[in-house]
Backbone as CSV, one residue per row, in Angstrom:
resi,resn,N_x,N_y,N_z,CA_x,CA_y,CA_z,C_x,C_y,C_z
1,UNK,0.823,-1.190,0.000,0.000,0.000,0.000,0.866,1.253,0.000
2,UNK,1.981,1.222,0.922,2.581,2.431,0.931,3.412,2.501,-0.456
3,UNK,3.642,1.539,-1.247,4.239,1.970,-2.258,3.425,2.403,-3.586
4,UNK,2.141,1.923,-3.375,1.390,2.992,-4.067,0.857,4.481,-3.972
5,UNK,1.330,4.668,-2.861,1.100,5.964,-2.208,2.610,6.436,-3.237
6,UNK,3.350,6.026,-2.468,4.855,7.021,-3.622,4.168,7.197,-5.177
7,UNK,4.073,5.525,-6.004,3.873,6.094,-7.426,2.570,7.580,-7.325
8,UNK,1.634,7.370,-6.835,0.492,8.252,-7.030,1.401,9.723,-6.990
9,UNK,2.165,9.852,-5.702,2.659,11.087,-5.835,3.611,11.426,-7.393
10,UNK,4.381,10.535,-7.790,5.326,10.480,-8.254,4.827,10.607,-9.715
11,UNK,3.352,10.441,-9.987,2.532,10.376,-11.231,2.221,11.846,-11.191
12,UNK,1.792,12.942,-9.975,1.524,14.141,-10.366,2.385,14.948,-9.729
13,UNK,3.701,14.857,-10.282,4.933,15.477,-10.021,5.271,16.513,-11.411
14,UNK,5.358,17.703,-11.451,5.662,18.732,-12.019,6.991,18.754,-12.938
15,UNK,6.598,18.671,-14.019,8.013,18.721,-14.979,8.416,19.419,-15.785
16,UNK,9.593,20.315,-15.756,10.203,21.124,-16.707,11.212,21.111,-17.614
17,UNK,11.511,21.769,-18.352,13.089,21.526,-19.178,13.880,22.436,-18.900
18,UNK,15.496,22.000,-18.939,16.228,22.756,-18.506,17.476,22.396,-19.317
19,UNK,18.380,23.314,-19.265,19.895,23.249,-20.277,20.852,24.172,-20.036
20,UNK,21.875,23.653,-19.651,22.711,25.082,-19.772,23.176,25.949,-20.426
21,UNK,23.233,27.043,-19.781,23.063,28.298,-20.772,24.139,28.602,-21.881
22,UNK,23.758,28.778,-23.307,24.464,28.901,-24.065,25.597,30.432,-24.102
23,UNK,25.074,30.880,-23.186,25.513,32.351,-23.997,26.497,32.678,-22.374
24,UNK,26.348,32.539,-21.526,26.950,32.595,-20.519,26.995,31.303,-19.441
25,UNK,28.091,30.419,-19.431,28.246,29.068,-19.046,28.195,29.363,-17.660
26,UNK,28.461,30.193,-17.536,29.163,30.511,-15.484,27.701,30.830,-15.196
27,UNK,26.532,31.116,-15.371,24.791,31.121,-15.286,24.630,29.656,-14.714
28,UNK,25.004,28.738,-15.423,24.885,27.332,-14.932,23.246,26.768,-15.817
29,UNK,22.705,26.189,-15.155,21.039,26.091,-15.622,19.823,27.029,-16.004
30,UNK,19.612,27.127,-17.187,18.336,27.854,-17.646,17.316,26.878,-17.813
31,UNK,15.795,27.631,-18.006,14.841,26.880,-17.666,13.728,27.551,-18.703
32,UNK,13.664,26.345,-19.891,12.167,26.780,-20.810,11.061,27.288,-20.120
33,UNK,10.694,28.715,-20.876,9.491,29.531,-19.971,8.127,29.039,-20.977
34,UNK,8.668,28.804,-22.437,7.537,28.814,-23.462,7.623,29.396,-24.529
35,UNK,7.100,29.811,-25.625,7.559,30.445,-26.199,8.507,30.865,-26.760
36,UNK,9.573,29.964,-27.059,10.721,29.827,-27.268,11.672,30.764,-26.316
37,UNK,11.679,30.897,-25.005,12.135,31.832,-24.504,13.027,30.846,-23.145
38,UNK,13.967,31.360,-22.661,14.287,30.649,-21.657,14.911,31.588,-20.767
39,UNK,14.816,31.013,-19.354,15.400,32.015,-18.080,15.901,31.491,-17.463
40,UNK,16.769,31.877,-16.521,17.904,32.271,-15.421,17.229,31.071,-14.304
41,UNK,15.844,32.178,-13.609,14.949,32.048,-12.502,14.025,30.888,-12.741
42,UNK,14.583,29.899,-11.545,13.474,28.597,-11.433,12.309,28.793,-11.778
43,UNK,11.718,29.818,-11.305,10.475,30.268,-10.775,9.441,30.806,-12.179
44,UNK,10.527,31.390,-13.240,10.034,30.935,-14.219,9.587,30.460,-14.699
45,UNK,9.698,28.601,-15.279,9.849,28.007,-15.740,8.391,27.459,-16.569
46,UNK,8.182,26.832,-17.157,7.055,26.494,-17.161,7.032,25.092,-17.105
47,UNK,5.635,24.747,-16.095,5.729,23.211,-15.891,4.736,22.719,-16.418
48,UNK,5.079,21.423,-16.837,3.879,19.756,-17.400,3.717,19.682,-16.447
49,UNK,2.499,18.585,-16.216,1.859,18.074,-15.901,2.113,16.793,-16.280
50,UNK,2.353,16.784,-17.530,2.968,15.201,-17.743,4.387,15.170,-18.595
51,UNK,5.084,14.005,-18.309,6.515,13.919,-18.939,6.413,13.989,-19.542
52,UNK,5.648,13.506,-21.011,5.229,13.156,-22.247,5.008,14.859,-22.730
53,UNK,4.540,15.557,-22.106,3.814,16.988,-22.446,5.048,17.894,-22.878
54,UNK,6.256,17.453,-21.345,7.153,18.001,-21.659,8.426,16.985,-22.809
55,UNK,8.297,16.465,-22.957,9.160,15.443,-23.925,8.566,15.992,-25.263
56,UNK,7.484,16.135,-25.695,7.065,16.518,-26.829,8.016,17.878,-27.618
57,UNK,7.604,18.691,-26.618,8.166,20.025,-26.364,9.925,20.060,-26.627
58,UNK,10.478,19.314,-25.853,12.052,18.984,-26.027,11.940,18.456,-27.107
59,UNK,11.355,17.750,-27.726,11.444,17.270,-29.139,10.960,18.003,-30.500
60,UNK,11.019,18.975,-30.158,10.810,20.254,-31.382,11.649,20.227,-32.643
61,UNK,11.278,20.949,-33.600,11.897,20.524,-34.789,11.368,21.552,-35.422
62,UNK,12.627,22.139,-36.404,12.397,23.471,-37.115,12.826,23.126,-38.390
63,UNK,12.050,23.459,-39.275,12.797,23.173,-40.793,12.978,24.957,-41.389
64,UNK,14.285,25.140,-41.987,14.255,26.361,-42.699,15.111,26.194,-44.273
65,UNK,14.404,26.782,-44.431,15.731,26.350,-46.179,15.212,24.667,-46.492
66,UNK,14.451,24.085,-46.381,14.155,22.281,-46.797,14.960,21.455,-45.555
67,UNK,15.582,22.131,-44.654,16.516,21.329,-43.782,15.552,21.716,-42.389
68,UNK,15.628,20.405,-42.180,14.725,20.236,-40.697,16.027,19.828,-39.554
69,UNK,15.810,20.310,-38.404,16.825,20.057,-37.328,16.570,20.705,-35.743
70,UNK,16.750,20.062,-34.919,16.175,20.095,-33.529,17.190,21.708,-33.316
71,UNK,16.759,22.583,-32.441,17.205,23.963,-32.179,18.282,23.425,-31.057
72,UNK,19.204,23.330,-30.532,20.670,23.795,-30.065,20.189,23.422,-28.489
73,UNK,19.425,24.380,-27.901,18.771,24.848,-26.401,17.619,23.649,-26.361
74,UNK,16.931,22.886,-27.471,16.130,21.497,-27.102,17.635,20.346,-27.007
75,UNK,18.060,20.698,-28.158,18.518,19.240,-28.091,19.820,18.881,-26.721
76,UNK,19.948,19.771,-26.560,21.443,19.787,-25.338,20.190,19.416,-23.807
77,UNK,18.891,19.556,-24.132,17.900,20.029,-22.781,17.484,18.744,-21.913
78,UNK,17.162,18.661,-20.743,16.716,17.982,-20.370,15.518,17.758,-20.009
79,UNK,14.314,16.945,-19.472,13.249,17.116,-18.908,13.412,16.552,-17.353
80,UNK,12.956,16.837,-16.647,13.295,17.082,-14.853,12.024,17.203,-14.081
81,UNK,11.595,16.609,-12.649,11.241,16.200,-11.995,11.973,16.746,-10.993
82,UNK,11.997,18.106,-10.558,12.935,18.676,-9.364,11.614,18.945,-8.133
C-alpha cells in the first residue's frame, strides 16, 4: 500500500526543461518559460503536468531552407522532476 502511495505522488509530479546556458556558461542552468524563450529564474519556468507533455516540447523541430533540425537549447535540454 505504501508503495502505491509514492507512485500516485510520483505520477503528479511537475516537470520542466532545462539546459545550460548557451551564452553565458558561469549562469549554470536555464529553464524553458515557453515560447521559445528561456530564463535564469526557477520560478520561471514552465511546468507539465505530464513527462510526455514536456518530452514533446524537447522534441521540437524546425525546418528552414528544406533542412529540418532540432534547435541547439532542445537538443542539449533535459526534462526534470525537481
Amino acid at each position: 500500500m505504501l508503495l502505491n502511495n509514492h507512485v500516485e505522488i510520483y505520477k503528479k509530479m511537475p516537470f520542466h526543461i532545462k539546459t545550460n546556458s548557451v551564452m553565458n556558461p558561469t549562469i549554470g542552468d536555464v529553464y524553458y518559460k515557453g515560447d521559445n524563450t528561456w530564463s535564469e529564474t526557477y520560478a520561471d519556468r514552465k511546468v507539465y503536468t505530464n513527462k510526455s507533455d514536456a518530452d514533446a516540447v524537447k522534441a521540437t523541430t524546425v525546418t528552414k531552407n528544406g533542412v529540418t533540425y532540432a534547435p541547439k537549447h532542445f537538443t542539449n535540454s533535459t526534462v526534470v522532476s525537481e
